[in-house]
SERO-4910 file (N, C-alpha, C, O; in steps of 0.05 Angstrom, whole numbers):
BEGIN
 pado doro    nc1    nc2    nc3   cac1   cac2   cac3    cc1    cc2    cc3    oc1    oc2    oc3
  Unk    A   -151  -1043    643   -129  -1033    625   -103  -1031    641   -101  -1021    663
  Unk    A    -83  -1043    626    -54  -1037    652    -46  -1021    642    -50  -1015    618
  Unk    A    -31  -1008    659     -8   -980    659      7   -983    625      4   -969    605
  Unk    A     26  -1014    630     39  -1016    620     26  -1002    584     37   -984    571
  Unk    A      9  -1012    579    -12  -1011    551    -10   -979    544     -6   -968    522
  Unk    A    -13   -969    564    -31   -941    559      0   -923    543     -7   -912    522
  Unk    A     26   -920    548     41   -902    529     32   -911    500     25   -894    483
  Unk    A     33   -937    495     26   -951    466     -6   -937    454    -14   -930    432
  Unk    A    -17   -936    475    -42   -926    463    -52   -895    452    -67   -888    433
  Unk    A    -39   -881    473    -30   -854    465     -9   -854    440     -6   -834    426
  Unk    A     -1   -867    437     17   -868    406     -7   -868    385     -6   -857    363
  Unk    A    -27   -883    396    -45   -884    365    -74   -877    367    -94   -890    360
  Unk    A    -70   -845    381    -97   -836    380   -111   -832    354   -135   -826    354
  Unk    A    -97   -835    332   -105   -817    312   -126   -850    293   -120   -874    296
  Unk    A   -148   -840    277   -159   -857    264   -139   -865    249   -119   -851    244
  Unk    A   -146   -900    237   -132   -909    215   -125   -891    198   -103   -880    195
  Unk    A   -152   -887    185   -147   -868    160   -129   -849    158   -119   -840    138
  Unk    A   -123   -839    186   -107   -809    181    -80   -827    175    -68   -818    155
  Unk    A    -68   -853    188    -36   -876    186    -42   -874    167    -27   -860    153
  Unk    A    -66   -885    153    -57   -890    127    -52   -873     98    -45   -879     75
  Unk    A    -58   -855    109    -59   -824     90    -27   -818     82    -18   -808     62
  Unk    A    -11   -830    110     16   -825    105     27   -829     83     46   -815     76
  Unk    A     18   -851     68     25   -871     53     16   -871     27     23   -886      8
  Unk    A      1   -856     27    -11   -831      1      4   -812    -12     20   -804      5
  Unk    A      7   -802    -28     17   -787    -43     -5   -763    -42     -1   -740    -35
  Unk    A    -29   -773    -51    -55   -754    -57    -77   -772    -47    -78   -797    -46
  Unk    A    -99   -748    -36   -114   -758    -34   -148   -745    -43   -144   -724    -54
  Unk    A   -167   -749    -42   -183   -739    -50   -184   -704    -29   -190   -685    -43
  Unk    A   -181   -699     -7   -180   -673      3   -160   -661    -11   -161   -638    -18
  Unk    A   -143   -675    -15   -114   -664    -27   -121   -645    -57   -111   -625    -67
  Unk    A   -144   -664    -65   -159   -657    -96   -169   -633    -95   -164   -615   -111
  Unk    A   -185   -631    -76   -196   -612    -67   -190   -581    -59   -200   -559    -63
  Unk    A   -168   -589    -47   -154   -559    -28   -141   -557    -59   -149   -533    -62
  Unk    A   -132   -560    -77   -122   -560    -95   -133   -546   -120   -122   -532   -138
  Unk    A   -157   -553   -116   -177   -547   -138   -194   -514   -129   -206   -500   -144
  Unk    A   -188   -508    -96   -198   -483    -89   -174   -463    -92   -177   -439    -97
  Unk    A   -153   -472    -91   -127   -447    -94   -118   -451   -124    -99   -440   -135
  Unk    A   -132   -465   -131   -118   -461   -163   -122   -436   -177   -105   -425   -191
  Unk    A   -151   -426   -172   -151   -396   -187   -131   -367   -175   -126   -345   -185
  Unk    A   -125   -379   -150   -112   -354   -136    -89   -359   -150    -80   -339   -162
  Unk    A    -70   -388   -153    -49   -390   -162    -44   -382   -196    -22   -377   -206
  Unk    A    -68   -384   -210    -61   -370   -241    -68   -334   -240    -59   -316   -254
  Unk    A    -91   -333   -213    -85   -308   -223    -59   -288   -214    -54   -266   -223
  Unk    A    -46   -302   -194     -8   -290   -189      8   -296   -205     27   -281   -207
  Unk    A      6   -323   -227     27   -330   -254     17   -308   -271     36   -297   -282
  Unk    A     -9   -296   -278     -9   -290   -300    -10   -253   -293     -2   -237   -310
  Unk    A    -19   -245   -267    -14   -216   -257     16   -206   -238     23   -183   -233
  Unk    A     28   -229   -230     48   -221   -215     76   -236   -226     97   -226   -218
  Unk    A     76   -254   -238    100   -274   -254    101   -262   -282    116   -243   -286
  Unk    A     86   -272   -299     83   -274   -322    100   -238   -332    118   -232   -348
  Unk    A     85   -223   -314     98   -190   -325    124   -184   -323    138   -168   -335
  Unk    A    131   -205   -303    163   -192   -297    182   -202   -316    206   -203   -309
  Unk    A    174   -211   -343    186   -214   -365    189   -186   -382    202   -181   -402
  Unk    A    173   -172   -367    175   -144   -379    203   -130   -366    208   -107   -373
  Unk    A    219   -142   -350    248   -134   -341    266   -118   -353    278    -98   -346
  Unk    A    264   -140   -383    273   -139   -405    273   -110   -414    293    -97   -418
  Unk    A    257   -106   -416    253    -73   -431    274    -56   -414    287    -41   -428
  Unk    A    282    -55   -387    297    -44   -372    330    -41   -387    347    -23   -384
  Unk    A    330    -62   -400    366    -62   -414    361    -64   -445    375    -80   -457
  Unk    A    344    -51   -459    332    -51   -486    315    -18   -490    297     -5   -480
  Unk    A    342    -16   -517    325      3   -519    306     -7   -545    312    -20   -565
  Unk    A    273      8   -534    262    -16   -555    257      2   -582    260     27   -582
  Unk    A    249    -14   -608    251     -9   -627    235    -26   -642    230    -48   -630
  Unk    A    225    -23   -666    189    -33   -675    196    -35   -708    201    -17   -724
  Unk    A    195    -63   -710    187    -81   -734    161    -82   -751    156   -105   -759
  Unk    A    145    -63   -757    121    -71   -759    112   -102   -773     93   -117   -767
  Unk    A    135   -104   -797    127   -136   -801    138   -162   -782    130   -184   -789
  Unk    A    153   -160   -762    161   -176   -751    137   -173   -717    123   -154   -710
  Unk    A    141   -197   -705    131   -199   -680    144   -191   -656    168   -187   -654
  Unk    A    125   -187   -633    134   -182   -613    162   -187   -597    176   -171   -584
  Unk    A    164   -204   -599    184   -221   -586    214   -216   -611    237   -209   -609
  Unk    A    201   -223   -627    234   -217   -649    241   -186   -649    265   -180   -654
  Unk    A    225   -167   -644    228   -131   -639    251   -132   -615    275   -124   -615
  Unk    A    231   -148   -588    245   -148   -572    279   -150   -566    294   -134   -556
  Unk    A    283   -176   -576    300   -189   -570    329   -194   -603    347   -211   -606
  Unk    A    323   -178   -616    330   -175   -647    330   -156   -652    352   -146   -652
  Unk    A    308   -137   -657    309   -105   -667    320    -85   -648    335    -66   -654
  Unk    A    308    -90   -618    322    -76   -598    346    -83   -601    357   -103   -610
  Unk    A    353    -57   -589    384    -49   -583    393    -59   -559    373    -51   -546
  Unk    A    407    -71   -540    410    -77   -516    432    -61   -503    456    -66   -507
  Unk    A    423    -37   -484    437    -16   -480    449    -13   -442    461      7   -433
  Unk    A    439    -45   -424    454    -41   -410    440    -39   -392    420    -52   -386
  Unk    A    454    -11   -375    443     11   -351    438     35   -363    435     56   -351
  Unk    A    438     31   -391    436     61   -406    407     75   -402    400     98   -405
  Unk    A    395     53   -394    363     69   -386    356     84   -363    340    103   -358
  Unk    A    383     61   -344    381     76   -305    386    107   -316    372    125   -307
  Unk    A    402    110   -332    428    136   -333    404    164   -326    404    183   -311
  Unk    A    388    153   -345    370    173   -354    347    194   -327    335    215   -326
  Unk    A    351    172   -309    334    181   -287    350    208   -268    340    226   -255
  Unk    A    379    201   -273    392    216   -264    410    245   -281    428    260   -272
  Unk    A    397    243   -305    408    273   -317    392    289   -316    397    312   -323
  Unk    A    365    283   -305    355    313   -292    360    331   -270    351    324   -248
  Unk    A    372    350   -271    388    367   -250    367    373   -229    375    379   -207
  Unk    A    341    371   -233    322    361   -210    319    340   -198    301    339   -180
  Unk    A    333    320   -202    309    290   -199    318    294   -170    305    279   -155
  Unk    A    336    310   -157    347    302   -125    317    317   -120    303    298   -118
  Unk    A    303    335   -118    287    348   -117    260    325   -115    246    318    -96
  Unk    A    260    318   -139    235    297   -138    242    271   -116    224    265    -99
  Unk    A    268    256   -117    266    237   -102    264    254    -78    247    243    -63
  Unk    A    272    274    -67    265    286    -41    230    295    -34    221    304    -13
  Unk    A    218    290    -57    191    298    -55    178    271    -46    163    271    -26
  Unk    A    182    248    -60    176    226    -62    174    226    -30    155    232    -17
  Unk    A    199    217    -22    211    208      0    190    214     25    178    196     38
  Unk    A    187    253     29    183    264     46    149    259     47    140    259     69
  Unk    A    138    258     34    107    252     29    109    227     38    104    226     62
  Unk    A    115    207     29    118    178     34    123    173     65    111    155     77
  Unk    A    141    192     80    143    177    103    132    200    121    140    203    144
  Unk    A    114    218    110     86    235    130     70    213    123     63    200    143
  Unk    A     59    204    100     38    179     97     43    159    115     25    146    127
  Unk    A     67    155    118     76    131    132     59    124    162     43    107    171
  Unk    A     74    153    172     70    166    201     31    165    208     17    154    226
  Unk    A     26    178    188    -12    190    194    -17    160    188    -26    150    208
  Unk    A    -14    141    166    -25    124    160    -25    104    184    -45     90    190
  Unk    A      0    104    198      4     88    228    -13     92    248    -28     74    256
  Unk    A    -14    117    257    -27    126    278    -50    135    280    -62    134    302
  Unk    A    -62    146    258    -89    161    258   -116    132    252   -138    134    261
  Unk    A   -108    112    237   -132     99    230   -130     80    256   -152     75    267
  Unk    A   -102     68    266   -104     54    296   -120     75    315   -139     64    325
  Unk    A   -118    103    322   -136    109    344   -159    106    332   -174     90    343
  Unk    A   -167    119    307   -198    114    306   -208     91    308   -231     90    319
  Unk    A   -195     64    297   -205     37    301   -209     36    330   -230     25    338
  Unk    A   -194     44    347   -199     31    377   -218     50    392   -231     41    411
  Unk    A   -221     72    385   -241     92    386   -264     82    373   -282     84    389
  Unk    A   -274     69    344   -307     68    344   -309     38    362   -332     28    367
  Unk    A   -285     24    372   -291      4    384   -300     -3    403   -309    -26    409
  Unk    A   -298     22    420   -311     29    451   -339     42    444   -353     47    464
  Unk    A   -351     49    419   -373     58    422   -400     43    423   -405     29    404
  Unk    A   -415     44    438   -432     34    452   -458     27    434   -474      9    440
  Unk    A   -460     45    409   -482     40    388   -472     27    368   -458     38    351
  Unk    A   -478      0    366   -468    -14    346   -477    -12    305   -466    -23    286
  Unk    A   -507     12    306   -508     20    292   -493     47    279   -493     55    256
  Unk    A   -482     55    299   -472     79    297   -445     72    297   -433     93    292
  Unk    A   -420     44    303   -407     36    285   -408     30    267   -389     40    254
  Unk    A   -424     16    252   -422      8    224   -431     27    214   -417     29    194
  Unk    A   -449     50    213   -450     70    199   -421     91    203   -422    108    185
  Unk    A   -395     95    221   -377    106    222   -359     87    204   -343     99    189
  Unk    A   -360     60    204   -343     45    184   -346     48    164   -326     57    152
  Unk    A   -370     43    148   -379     54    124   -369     79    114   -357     82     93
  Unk    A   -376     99    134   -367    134    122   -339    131    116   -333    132     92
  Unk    A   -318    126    135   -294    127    129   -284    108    115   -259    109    115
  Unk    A   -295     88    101   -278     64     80   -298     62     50   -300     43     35
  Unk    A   -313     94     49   -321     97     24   -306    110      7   -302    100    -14
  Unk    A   -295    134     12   -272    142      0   -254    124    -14   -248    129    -38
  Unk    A   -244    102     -2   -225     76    -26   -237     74    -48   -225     78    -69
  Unk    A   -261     70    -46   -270     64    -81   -264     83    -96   -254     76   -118
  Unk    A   -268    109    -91   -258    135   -107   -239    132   -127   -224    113   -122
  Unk    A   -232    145   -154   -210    136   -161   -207    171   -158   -225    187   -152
  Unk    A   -170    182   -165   -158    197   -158   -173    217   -183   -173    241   -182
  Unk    A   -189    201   -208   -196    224   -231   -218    237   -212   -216    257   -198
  Unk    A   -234    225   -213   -262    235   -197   -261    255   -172   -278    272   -167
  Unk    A   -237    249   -159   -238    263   -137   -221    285   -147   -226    306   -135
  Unk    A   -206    286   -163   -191    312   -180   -205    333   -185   -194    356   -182
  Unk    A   -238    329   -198   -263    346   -203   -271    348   -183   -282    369   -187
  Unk    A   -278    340   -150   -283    351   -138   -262    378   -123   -268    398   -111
  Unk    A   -238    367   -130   -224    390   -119   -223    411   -135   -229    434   -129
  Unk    A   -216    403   -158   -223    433   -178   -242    447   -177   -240    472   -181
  Unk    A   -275    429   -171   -297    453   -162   -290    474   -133   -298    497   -129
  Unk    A   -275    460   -119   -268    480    -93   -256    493    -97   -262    517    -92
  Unk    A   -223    483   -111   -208    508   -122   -202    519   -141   -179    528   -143
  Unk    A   -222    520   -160   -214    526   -187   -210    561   -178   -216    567   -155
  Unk    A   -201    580   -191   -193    606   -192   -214    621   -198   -217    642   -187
  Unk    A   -226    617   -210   -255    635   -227   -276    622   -215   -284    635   -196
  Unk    A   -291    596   -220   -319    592   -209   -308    575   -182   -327    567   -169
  Unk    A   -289    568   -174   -292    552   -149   -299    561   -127   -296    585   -120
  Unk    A   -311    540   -109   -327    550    -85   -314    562    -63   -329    579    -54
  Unk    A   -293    560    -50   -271    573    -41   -266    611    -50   -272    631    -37
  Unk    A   -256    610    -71   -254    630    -79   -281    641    -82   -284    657    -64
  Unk    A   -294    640    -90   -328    648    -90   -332    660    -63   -343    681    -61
  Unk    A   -323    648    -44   -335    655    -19   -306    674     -1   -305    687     20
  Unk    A   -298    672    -11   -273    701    -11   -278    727    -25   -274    750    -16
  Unk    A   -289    719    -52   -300    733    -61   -318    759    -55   -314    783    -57
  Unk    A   -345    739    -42   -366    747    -27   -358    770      2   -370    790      8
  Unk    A   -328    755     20   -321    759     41   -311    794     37   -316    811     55
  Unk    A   -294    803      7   -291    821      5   -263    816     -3   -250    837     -5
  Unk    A   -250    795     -8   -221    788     -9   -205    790    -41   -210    806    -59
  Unk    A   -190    775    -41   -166    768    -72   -174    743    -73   -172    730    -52
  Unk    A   -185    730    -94   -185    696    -98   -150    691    -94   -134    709    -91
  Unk    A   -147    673    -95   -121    656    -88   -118    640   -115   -139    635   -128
  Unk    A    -96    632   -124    -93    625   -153    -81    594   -142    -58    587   -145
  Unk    A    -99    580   -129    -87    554   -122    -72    530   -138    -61    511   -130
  Unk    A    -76    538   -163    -60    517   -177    -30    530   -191    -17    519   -209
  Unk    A    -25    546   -182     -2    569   -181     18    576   -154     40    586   -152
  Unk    A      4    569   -140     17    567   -103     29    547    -99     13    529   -105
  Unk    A     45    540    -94     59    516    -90     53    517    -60     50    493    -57
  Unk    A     49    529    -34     50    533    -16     34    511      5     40    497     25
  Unk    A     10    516    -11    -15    506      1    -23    474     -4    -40    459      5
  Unk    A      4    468    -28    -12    443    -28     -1    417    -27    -11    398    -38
  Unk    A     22    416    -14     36    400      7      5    390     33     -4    367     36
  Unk    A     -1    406     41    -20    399     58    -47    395     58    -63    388     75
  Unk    A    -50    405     19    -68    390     12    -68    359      2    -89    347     -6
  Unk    A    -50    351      3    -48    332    -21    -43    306      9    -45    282      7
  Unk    A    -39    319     28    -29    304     58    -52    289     65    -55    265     67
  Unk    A    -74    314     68    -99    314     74   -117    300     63   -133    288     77
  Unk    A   -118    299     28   -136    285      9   -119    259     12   -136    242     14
  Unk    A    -95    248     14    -88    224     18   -105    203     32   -119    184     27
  Unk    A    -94    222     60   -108    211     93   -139    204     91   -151    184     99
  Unk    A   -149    227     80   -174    217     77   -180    205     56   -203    213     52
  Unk    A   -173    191     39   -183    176     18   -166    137     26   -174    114     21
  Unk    A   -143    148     39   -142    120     55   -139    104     77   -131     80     79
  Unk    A   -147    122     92   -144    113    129   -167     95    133   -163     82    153
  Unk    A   -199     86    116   -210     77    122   -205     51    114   -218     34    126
  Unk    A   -191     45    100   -183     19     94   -165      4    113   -170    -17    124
  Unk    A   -144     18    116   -126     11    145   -142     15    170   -133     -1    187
  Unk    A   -161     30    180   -178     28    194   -191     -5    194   -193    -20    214
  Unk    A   -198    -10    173   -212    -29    178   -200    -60    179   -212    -81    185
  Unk    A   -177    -56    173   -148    -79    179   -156    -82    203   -164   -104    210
  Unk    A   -155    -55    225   -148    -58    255   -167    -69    263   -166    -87    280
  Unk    A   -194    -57    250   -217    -60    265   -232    -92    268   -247   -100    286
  Unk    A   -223   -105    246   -219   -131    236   -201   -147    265   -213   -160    282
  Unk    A   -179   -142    265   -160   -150    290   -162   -138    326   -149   -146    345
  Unk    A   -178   -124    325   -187   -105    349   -216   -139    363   -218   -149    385
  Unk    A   -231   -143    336   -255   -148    343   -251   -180    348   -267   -193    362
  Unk    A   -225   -193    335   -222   -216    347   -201   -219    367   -192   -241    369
  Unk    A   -192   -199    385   -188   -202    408   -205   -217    433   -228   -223    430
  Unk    A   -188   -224    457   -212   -240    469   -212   -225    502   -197   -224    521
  Unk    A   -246   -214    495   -258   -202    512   -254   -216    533   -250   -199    550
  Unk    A   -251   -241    544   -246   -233    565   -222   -219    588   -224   -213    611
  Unk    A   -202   -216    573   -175   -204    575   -190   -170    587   -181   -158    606
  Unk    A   -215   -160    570   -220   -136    580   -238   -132    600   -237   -110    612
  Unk    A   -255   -149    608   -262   -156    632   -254   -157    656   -261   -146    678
  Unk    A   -232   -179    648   -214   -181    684   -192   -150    682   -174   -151    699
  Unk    A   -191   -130    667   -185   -111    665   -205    -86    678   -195    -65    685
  Unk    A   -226    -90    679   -251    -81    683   -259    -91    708   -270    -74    722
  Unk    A   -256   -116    719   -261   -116    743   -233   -111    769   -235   -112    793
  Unk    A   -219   -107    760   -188    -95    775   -190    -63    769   -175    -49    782
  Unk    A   -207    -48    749   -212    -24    757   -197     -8    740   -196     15    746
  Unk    A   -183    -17    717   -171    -13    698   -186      6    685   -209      0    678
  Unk    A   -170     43    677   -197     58    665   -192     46    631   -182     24    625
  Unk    A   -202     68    611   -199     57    583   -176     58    568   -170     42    551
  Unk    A   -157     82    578   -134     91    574   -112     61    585    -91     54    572
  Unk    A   -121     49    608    -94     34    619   -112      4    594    -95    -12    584
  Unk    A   -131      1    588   -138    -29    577   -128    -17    545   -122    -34    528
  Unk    A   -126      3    539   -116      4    508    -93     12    510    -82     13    488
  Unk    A    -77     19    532    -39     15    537    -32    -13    542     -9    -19    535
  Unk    A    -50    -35    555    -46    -56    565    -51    -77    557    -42    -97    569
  Unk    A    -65    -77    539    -86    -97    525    -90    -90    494    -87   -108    478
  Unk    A    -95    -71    488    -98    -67    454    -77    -62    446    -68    -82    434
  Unk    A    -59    -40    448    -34    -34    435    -20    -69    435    -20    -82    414
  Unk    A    -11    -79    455     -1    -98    442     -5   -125    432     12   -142    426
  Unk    A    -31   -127    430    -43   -146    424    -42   -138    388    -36   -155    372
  Unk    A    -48   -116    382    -47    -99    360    -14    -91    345    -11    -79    324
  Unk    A      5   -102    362     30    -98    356     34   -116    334     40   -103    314
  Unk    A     33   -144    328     37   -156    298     26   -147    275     38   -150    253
  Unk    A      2   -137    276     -9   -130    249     11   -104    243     25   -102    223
  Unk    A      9    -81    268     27    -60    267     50    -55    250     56    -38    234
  Unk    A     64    -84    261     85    -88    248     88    -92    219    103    -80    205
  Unk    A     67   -117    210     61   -124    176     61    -96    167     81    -85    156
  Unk    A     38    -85    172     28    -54    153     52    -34    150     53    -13    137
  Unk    A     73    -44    166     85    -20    168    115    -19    151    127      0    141
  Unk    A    123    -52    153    146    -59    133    133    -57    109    145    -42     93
  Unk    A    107    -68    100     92    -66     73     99    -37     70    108    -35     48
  Unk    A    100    -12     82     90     13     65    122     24     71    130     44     61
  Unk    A    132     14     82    168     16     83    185     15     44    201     29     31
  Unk    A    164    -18     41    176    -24     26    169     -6    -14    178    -10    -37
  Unk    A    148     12      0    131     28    -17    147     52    -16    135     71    -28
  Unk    A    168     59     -7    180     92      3    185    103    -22    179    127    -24
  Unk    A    197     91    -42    209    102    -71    188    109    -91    192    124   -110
  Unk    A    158     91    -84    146     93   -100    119    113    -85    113    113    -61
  Unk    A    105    130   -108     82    144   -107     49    140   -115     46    125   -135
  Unk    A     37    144   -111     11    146   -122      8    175   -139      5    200   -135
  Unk    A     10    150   -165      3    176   -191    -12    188   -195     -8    211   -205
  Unk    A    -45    174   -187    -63    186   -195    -57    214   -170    -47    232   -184
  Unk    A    -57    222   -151    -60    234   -123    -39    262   -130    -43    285   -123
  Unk    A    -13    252   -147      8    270   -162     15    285   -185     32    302   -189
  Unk    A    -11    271   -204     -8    283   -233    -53    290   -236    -60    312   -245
  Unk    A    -71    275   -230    -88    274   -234   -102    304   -215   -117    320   -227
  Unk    A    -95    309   -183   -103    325   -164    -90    351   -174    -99    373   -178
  Unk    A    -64    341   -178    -53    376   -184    -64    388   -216    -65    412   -221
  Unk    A    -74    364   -236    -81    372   -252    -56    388   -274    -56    410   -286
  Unk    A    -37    364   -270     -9    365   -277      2    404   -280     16    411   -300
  Unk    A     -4    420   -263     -3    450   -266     35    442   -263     44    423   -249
  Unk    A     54    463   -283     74    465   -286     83    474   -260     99    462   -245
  Unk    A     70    501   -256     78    518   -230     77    509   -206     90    517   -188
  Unk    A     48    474   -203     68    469   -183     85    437   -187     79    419   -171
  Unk    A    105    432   -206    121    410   -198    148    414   -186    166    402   -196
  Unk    A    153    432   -163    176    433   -148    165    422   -122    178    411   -104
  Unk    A    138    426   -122    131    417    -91    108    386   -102    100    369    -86
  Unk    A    104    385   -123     95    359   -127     96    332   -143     84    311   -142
  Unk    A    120    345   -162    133    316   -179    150    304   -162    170    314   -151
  Unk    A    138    275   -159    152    249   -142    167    240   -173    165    252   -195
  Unk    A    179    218   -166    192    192   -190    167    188   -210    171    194   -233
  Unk    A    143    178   -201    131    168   -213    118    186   -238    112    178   -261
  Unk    A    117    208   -231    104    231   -248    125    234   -266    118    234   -290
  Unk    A    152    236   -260    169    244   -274    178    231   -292    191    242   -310
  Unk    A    170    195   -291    183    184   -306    164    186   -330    173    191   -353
  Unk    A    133    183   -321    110    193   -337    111    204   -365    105    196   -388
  Unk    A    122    227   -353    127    248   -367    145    247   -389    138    249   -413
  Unk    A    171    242   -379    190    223   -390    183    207   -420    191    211   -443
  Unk    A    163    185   -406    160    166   -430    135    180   -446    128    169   -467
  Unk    A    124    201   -438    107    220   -464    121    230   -479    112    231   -502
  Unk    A    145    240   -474    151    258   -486    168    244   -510    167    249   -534
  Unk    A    189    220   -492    213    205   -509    196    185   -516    209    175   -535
  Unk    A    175    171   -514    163    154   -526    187    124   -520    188    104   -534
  Unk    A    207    131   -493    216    105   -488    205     90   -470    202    103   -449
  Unk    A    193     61   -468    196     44   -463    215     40   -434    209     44   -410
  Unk    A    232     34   -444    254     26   -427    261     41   -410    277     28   -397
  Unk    A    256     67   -400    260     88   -385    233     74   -359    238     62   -338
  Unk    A    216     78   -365    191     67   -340    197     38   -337    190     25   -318
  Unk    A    208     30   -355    217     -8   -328    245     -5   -325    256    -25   -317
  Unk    A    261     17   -330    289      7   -310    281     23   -292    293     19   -271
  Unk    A    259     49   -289    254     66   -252    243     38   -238    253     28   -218
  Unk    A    215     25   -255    201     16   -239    224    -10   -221    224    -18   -198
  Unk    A    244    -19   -246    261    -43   -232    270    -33   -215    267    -43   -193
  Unk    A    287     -2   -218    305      8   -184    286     10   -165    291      4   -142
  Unk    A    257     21   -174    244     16   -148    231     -6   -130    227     -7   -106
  Unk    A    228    -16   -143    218    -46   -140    245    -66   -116    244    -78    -95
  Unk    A    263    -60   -134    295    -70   -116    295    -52    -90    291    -57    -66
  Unk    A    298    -35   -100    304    -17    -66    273    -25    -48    274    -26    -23
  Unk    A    254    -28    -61    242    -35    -43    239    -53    -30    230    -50     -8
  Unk    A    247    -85    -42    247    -98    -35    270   -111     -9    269   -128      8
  Unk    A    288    -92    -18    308    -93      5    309    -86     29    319    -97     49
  Unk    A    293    -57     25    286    -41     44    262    -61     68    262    -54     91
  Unk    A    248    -79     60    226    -89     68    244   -118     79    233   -135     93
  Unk    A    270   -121     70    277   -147     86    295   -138    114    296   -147    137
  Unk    A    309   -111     99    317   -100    127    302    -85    145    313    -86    167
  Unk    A    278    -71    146    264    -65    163    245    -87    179    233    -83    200
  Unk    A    247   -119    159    237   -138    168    257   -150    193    247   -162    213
  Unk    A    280   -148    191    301   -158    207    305   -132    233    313   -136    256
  Unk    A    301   -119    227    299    -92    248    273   -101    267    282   -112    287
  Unk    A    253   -100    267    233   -109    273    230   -130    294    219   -128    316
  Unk    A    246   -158    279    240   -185    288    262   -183    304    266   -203    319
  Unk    A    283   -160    306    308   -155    335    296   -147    348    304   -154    370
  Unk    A    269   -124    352    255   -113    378    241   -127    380    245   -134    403
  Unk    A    220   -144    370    211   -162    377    203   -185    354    195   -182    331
  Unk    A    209   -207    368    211   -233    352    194   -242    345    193   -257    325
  Unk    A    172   -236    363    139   -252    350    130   -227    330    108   -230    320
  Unk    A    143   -205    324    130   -197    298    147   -198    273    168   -212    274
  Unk    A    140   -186    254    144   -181    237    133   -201    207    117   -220    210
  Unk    A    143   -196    184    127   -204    156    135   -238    154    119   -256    150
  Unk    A    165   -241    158    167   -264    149    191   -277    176    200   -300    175
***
């Protein structure tokens, strides 16, 4: 073989078939990859596209035809009123109160949700019984399935005022039951607490997912230089663990305006006495559309929230990818 030959030949390592694929438009894999994302792609047109025609309601105030259809109510019987629906979020001489409730919950979740499920992931990851990981994985990512009703009745058996088990055992102690759904005091740090634990095992298991395809041998030659556990998870996990860090963290950035209803109206068991320390936006608008039976009031919050969040999530994306460039979402 001469020299000369060999650049030409490295030009055409690749089989025919792949040259001639160029020259294809489609091909039968093409059919294929096509035919496996097709269900993911209708079910985002018809759960994540298709709704946001519900916009609409945001600048309508709506109003009901019974002999006429959907669409002619809409766009004919409604009234088209603007920003007259934003207005509404803001004539409650509380709402600074609620968006300050929102806010301040949102970015303690933020904080625990960051840091507490990353140590435990890197913590059951050093443990030596591999049955006794997957049984700690399991415990902590059972809680997700829960929904916020179910676990509402378990808190009410603890703190209900008359038969709950708490007070029962104060009772017994010689004490005053405590009127917990009347305290506003106590349940800021309940509601912190039932969060954390109902969803750290899920973000736990993000990490633990990304922890486990790291490549051991990085911890080895760390191990044979004498490296204790503390310098291979300052040296080796934290930043190897720094991109996902980063995803989870613009995602729940971009979540700051919004609440988990069930956790705000379902746990407190909507008690009046306490919505100074526990109506967020979301409860409020709730409420809102029980009472006024509008429509258009819950999609112009959900639109301001939805916008601010999405903004919020391109600038904390750009914040991010200035400290460092190999992370962030997009």
């Amino acid at each position: 073989m001469s020299l000369k030959r060999m650049p030409a030949e490295r030009g055409n390592i690749f089989p025919e078939s792949y040259r001639r694929r160029d020259k294809k438009r489609f091909s039968a894999d093409d059919v294929e990859l096509i035919g496996i994302s097709l269900p993911t792609v209708i079910w985002y047109l018809a759960f994540c596209y298709v709704p946001m025609f519900g916009i609409v309601f945001a600048f309508k105030s709506w109003s009901r035809d019974p002999k006429q259809g959907f669409l002619y109510n809409l766009f004919v019987e409604s009234e088209w009123v603007g920003f007259g629906n934003f207005k509404f979020l803001f004539l409650n001489p509380k709402i600074w109160n609620y968006i300050g409730n929102t806010l301040t919950y949102n970015i303690i979740f933020l904080l625990i949700g960051i840091t507490f499920p990353v140590a435990l992931a890197i913590a059951i990851s050093y443990m030596y019984s591999s049955k006794l990981r997957k049984v700690c994985q399991t415990a902590t990512f059972l809680p997700h399935f829960l929904s916020w009703v179910v676990i509402s009745y378990f808190v009410y058996a603890f703190l209900s005022t008359d038969r709950g088990l708490i007070n029962n055992m104060i009772l017994n102690a010689g004490g005053t039951p405590i009127k917990w759904y009347q305290d506003t005091k106590p349940w800021p740090y309940i509601l912190i607490f039932l969060n954390t634990w109902k969803t750290f095992g899920y973000s736990m298991v993000v990490y633990m997912a990304s922890i486990t395809g790291f490549d051991q041998s990085m911890y080895e030659s760390a191990v044979i230089d004498g490296a204790t556990i503390w310098q291979q998870i300052k040296g080796i996990t934290l930043p190897l663990l720094r991109p996902i860090l980063s995803i989870m963290f613009i995602l729940n950035v971009g979540n700051i305006f919004s609440s988990d209803f069930g956790l705000f109206y379902h746990v407190t068991r909507n008690s009046g006495s306490l919505a100074q320390a526990t109506t967020t936006i979301d409860v409020y608008v709730y409420k809102a559309l029980m009472e006024d039976n509008n429509y258009g009031y819950s999609s112009a919050t959900s639109l301001l929230q939805n916008t601010i969040g999405c903004i919020l999530i391109i600038i904390t994306n750009m914040a991010v990818k200035k400290i460092d460039p190999n992370s962030g979402l997009f």
